[in-house]
KEVEX-253160 format. One record per atom (N, C-alpha, C, O): x, y, z. Coordinates in steps of 0.2 Angstrom, whole numbers. Atoms other than C-alpha are relative to their C-alpha. Layout:
<tormars>
     px     py     pz
      X      Y      Z
...
</tormars>
This chain:
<tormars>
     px     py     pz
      5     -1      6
    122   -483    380
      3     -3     -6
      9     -2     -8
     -3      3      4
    125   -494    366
     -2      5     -7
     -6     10     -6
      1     -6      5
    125   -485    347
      1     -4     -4
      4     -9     -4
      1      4      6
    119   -491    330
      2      6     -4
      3     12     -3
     -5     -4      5
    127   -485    314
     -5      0     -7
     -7     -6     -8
      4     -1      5
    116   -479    298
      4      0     -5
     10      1     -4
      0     -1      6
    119   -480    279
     -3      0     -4
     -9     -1     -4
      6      1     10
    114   -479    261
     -1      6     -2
     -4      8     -7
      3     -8      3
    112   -459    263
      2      2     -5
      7     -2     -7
     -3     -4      5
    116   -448    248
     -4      6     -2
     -8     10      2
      3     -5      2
    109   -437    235
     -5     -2     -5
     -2     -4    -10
      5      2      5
     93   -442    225
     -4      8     -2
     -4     13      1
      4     -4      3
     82   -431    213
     -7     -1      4
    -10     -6      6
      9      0     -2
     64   -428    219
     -3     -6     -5
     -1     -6    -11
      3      5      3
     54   -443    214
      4     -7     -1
      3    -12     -5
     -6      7      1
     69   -455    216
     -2     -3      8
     -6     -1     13
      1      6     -5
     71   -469    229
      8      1      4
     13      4      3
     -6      5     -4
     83   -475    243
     -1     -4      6
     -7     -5      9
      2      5     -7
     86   -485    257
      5     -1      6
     11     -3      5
     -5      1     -3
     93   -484    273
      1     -5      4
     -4     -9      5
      1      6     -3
    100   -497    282
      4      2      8
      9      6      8
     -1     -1     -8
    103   -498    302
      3     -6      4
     -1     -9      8
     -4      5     -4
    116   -511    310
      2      2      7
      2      8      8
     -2      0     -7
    123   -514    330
     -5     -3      4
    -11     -4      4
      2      3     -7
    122   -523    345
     -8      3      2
    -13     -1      1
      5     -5      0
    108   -510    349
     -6     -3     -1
    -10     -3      3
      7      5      4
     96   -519    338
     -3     -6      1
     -5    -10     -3
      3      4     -3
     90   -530    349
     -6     -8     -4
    -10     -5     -6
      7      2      4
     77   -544    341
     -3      1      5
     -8      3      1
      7     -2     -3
     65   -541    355
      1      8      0
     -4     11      2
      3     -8      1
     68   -521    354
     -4      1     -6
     -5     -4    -11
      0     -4      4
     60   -509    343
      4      3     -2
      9      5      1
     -5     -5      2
     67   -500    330
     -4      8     -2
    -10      8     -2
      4     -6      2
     61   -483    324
      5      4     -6
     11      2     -6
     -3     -6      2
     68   -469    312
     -2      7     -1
     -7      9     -4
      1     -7     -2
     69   -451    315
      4      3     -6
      8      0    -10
     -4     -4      4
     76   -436    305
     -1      9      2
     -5      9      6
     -4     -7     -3
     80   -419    309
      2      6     -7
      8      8     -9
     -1     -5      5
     79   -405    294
      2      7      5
      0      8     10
     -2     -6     -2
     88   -388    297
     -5      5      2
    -10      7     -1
      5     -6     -6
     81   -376    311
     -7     -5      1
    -12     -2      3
      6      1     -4
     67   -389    316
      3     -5      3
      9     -7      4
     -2      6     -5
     66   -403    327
      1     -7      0
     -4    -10     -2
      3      8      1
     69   -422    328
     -7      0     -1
    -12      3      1
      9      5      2
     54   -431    323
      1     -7     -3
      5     -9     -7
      1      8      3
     48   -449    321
     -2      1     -6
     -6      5     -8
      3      1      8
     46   -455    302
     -2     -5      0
     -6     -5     -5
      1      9      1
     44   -475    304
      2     -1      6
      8      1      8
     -2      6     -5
     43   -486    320
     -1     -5     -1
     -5     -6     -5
      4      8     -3
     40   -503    324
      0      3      7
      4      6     10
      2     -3     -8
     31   -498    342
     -1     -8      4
     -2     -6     10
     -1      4     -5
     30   -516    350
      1     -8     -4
      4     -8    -10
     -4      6      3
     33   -535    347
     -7     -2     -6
     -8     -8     -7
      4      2      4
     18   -536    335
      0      2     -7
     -4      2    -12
     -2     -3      9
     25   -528    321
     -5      6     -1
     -6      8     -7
      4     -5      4
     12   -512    323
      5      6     -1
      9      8      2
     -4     -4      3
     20   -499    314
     -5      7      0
    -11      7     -2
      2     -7      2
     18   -478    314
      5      3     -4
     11      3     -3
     -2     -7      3
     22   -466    301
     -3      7     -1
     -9      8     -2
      2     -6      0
     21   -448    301
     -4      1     -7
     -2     -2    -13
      7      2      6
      6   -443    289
      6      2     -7
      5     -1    -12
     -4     -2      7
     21   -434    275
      3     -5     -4
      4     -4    -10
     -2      5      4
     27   -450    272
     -4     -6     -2
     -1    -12     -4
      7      7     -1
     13   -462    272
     -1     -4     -6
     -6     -1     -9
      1      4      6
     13   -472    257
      6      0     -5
      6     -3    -10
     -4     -2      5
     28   -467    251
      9     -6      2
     12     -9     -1
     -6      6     -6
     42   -476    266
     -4     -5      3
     -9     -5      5
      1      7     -4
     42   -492    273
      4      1      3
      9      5      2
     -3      2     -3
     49   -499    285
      2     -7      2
     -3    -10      2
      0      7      0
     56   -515    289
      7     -4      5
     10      0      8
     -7      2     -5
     71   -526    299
     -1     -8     -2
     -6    -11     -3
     -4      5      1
     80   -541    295
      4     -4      6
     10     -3      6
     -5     -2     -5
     83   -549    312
      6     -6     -2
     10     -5      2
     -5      6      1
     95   -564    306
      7      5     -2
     13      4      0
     -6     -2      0
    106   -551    300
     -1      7      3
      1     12     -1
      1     -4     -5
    103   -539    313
      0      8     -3
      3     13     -1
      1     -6      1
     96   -525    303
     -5      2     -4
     -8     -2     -8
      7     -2     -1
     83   -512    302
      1      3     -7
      7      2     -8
     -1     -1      4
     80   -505    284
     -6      7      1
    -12      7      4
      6     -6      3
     70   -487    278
     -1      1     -7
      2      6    -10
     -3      0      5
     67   -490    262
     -6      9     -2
    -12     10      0
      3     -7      2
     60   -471    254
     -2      0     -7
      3     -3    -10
     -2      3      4
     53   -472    238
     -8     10     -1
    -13     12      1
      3     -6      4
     46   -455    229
      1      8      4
     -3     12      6
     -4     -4     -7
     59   -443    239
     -4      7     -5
     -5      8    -11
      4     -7      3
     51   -425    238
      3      7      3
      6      4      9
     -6     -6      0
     61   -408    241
     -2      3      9
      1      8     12
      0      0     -6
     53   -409    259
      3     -3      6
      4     -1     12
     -2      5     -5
     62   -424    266
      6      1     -1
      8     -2      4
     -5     -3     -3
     80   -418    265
      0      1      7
     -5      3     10
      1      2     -7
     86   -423    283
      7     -4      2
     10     -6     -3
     -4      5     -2
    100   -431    294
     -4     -4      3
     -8     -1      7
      3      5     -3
     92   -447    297
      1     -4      3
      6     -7      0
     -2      3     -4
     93   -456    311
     -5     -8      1
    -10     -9     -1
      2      8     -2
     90   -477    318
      1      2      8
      6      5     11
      1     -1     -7
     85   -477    335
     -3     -7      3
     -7    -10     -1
      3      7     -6
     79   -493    347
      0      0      6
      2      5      9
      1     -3     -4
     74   -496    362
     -6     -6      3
    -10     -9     -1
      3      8     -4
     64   -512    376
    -10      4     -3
    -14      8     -1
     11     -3      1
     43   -511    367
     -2      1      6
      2     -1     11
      3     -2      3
     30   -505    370
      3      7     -1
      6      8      5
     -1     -6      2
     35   -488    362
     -4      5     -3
    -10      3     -4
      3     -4      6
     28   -472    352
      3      2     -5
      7     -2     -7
     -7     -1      6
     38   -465    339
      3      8      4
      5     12      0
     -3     -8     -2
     44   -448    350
      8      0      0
     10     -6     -1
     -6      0     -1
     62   -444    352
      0     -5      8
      4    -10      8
      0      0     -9
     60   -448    373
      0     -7     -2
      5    -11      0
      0      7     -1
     55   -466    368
      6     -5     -1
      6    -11      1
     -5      3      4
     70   -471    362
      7      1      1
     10      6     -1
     -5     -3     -2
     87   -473    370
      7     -3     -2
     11     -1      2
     -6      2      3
    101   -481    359
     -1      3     -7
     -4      1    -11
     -2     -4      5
    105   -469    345
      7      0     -7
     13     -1     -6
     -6      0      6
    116   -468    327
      2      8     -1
     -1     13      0
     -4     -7      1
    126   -454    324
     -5      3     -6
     -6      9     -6
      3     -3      4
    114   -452    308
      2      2     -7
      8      4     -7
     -2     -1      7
    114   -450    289
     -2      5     -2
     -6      7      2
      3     -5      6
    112   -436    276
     -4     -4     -7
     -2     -7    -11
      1      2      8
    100   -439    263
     -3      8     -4
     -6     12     -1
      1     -9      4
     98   -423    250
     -4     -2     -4
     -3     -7     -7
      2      1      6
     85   -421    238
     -1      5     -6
     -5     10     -5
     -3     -6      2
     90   -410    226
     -2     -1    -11
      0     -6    -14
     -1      1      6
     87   -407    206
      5      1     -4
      5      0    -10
</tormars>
């Protein structure tokens, strides 16, 4: 199983910005990428995919207008950029990939990062 590596986590103020960035082998250009996150006591969930090779994209309805998603395949990396972090999205976030068509579930997706911290805290 091959493994992608996450950056850019930290500490933002609610209504502040970041952006993660997701490098490795892994990141195939013809896979998908997705991003997941994981808050205390609940469960992985999908936040942003790419779900096949036509660039359609799912986000979950909490962050819908807020994150994008995006990938860079020349320098072989997927980005999440977050922009009006709100005191619900504190999360280890995870970069996941994996051969289209996909959904955004944890099951679809079988090359995995160890995963970031982002805090949003006043």
């Amino acid at each position: 199983q091959e493994q992608l590596v996450e950056s850019g986590g930290g500490l933002v103020q609610p209504g502040g910005s970041l952006t993660l960035s997701c490098t490795g082998s892994a990141l195939k250009d013809y896979y998908v990428v997705g991003w997941f996150r994981q808050a205390p006591g609940k469960e992985r969930e999908g936040v942003a995919c790419f779900r096949n090779s036509a660039g359609t994209t799912y986000y979950t309805e909490s962050v819908k207008g807020r994150f994008s998603i995006s990938r860079d395949k020349e320098k072989k990396t997927a980005y999440l950029k977050m922009n009006n972090l709100q005191t619900e999205d504190p999360a280890v976030y995870y970069c996941a990939s994996d051969v289209p068509p996909t959904d955004c579930d944890v099951a679809d997706f079988s090359s995995w990062g160890q995963g970031i911290q982002v805090i949003v805290s006043s």
